[in-house]
Wavefront OBJ file of the C-alpha trace (Angstrom):
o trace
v -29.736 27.527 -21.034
v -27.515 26.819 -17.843
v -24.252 25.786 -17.112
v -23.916 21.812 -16.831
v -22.687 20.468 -13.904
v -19.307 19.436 -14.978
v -18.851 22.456 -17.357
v -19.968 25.152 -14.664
v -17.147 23.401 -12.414
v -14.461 23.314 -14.530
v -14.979 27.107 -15.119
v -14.712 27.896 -11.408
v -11.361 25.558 -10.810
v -9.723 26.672 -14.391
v -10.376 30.258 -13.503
v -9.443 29.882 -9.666
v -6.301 28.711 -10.367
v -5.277 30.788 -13.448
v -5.869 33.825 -11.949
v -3.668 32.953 -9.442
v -0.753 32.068 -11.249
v -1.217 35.287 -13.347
v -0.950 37.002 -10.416
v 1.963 35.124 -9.266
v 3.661 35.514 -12.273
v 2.887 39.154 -13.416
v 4.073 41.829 -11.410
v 2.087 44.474 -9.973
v 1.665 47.789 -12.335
v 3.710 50.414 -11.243
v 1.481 52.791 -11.931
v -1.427 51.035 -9.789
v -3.296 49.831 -12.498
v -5.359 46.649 -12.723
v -3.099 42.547 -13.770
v -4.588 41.124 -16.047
v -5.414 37.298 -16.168
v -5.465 35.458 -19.107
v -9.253 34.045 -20.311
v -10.325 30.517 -19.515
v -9.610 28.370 -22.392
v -13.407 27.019 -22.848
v -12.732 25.577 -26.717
v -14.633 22.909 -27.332
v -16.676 22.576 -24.065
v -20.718 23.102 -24.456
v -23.342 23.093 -21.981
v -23.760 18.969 -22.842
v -23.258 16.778 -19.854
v -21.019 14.310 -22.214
v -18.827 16.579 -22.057
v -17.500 15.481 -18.147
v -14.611 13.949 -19.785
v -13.146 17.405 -21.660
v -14.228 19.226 -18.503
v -12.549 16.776 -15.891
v -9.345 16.528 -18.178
v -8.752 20.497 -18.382
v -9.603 20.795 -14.737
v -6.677 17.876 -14.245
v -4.430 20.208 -16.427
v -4.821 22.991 -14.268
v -4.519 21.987 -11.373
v -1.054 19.867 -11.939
v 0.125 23.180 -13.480
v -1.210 25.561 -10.381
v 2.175 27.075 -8.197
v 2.851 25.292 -5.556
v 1.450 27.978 -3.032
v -2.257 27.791 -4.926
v -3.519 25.728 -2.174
v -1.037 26.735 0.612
v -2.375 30.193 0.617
v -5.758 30.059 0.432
v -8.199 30.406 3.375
v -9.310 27.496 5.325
v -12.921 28.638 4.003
v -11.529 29.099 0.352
v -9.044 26.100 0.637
v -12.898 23.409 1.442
v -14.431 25.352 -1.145
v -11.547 24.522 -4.350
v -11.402 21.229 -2.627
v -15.324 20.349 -2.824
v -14.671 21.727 -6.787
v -11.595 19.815 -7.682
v -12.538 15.950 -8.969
v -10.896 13.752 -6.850
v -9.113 12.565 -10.218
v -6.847 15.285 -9.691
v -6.641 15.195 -5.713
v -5.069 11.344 -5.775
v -2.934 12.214 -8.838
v -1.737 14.950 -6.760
v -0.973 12.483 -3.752
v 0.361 10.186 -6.058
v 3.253 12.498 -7.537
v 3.779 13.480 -3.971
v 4.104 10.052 -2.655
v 6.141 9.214 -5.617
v 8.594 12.306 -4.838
v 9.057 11.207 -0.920
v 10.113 7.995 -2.025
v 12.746 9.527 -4.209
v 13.381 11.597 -1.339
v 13.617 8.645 1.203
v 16.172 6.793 -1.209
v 18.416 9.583 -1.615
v 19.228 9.454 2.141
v 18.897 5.614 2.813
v 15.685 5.427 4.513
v 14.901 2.210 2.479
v 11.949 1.177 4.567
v 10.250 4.474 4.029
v 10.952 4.464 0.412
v 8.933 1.660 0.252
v 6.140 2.549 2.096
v 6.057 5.831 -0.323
v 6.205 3.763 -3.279
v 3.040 1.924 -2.348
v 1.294 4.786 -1.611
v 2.028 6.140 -4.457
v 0.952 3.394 -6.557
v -2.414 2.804 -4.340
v -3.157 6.053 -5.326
v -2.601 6.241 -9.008
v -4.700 2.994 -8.913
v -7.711 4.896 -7.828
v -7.263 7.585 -10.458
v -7.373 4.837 -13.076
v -10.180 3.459 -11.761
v -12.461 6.898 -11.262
v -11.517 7.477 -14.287
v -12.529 4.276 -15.837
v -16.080 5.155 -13.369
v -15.319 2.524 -11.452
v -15.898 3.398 -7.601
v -16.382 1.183 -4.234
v -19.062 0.701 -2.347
v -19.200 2.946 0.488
v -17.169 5.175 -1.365
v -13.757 3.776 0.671
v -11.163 2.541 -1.354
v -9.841 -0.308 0.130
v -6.264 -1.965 0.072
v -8.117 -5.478 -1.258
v -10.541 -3.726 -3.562
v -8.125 -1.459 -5.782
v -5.902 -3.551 -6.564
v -8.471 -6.279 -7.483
v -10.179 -3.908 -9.603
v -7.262 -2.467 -11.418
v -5.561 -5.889 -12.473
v -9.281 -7.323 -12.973
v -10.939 -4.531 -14.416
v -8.526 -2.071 -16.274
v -5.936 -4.237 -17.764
v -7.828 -7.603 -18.305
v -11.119 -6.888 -19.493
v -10.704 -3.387 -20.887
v -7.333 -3.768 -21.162
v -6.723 -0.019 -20.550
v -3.169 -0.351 -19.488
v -0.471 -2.674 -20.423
v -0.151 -6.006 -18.323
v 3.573 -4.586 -17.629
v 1.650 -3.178 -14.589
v 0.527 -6.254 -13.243
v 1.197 -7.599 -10.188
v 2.963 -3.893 -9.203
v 0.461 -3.045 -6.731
v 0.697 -6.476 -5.074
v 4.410 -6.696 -4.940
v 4.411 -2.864 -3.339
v 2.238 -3.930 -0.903
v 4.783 -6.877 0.092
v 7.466 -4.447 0.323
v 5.432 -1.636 2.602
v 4.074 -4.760 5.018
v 8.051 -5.938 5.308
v 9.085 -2.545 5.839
v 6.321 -1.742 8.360
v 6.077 -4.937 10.334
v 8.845 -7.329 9.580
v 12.297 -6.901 11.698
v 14.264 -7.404 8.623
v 14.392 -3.910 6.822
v 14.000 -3.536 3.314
v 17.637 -3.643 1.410
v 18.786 -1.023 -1.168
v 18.639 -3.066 -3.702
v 14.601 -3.787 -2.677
v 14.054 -0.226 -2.515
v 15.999 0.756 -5.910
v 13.808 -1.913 -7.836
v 10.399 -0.575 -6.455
v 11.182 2.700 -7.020
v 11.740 2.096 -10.821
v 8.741 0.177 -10.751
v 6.829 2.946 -9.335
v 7.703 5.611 -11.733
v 6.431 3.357 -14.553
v 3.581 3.025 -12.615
v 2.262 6.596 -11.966
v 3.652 7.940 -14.937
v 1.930 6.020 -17.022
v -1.463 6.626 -15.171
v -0.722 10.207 -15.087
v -0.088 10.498 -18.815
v -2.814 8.472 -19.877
v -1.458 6.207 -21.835
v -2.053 3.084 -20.685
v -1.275 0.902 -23.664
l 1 2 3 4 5 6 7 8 9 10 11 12 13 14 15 16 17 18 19 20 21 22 23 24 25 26 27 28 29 30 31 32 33 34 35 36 37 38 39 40 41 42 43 44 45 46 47 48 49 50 51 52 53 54 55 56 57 58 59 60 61 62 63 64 65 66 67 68 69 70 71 72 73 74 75 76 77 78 79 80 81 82 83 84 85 86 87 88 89 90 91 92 93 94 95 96 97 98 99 100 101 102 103 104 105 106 107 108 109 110 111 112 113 114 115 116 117 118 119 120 121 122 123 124 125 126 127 128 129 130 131 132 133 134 135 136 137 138 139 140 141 142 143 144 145 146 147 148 149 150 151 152 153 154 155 156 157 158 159 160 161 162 163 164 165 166 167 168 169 170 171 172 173 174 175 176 177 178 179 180 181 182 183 184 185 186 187 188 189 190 191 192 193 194 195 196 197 198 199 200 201 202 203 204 205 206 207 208 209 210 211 212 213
C-alpha cells in the first residue's frame, strides 16, 4: 500500500528539515566520514488519511524548530519546492511570530505606529491558522480583512467555542489601531502601543500553543 497524502508529506518536510539541522549542529568527521541524521520520528502515523491531523501537527513542530537559515539557504528551486510541502498552518504561524517579534522590535525604539501595524498583522495571521485549522477556508481562497475576523469571533469562539472569549473583539480593536496608525494624523501613543502589544502576545500565543480554552 502507498503513502497517504498527508503522511507521504510530512515525511518529506520532517526529514528536509532534520537533516538539516543535524548537519548544522554536528560537525563534520575529521576523518571524512559520513554525519549522521537522526530518523524521522513516524510513531503513531499509518498510511490512513485521518491521520492529517498527527501529520500536519509534527510537520508544525518541525518546522518552528528548523534553524533559522533552513529556508535562507536553500535554492530558489528547493526553497518553492519545501514551500509547496509545508501546510500553510505552519507558513502564517511563522508570519505570525515574526510579525509579533517586529512589533516588539518597533516598541523598543518608539516607533509606536509601526508597532501597531505589526501587532495586527500578527494577529490577522494567527486568525487564519485557527481557522485552517478548524477547516475553515474562504472562498477564493483569499483571506480577507472582513472575513477572518468574522469567522474567528463567529465561528471558533462562539459556536465551537475553541478559544476563550478573552480573545474577542482583539482582532477588531487591532485593526482600529493599524487604520489610526496608517491613515489618521494623530499617531498612536505609547501607552496605545504598550496595551496592544500585551494583547497580541495573548493572542498568538495562545493560537500557537493550541490551547484555546
Amino acid at each position: 500500500m502507498g503513502l497517504g497524502a498527508p503522511r507521504d508529506r510530512c515525511f518529506r518536510v520532517v526529514g528536509l528539515i532534520y537533516a538539516f539541522t543535524d548537519l548544522e549542529r554536528r560537525p563534520a568527521s575529521p576523518r571524512g566520514g559520513t554525519r549522521r541524521v537522526r530518523p524521522i520520528p513516524t510513531d503513531g502515523i499509518s498510511e490512513n488519511a485521518s491521520d492529517r491531523y498527527t501529520c500536519d501537527r509534527l510537520t508544525r513542530s518541525a518546522v518552528e524548530a528548523a534553524p533559522p537559515r533552513f529556508f535562507s539557504t536553500l535554492g530558489s528551486h528547493n526553497a518553492c519546492y519545501a514551500t509547496a510541502m509545508v501546510e500553510n498552518d505552519s507558513l502564517f504561524l511563522r508570519k505570525a511570530v515574526q510579525s509579533l517579534a517586529g512589533a516588539e522590535s518597533e516598541l523598543l525604539n518608539a516607533r509606536y505606529d509601526n508597532t501597531a501595524n505589526r501587532c495586527y498583522y500578527g494577529c490577522f495571521q494567527a486568525a487564519i491558522v485557527a481557522l485552517e485549522r478548524a477547516g475553515i477556508q474562504p472562498r477564493g481562497g483569499e483571506w480577507g480583512h472582513a472575513f477572518v475576523p468574522s469567522q474567528f469571533e463567529g465561528q471558533l469562539i462562539y459556536r465551537r467555542k475553541l478559544y476563550d472569549s478573552e480573545l474577542r473583539g482583539t482582532l477588531e480593536q487591532t485593526y482600529a489601531l493599524r487604520a489610526k496608525a496608517d491613515y489618521s494624523e494623530d499617531p498612536v501613543t505609547q501607552t496605545e502601543a504598550n496595551r496592544v502589544l500585551r494583547r497580541t502576545r495573548t493572542f498568538v500565543a495562545t493560537i500557537r500553543t493550541g490551547d484555546g480554552t
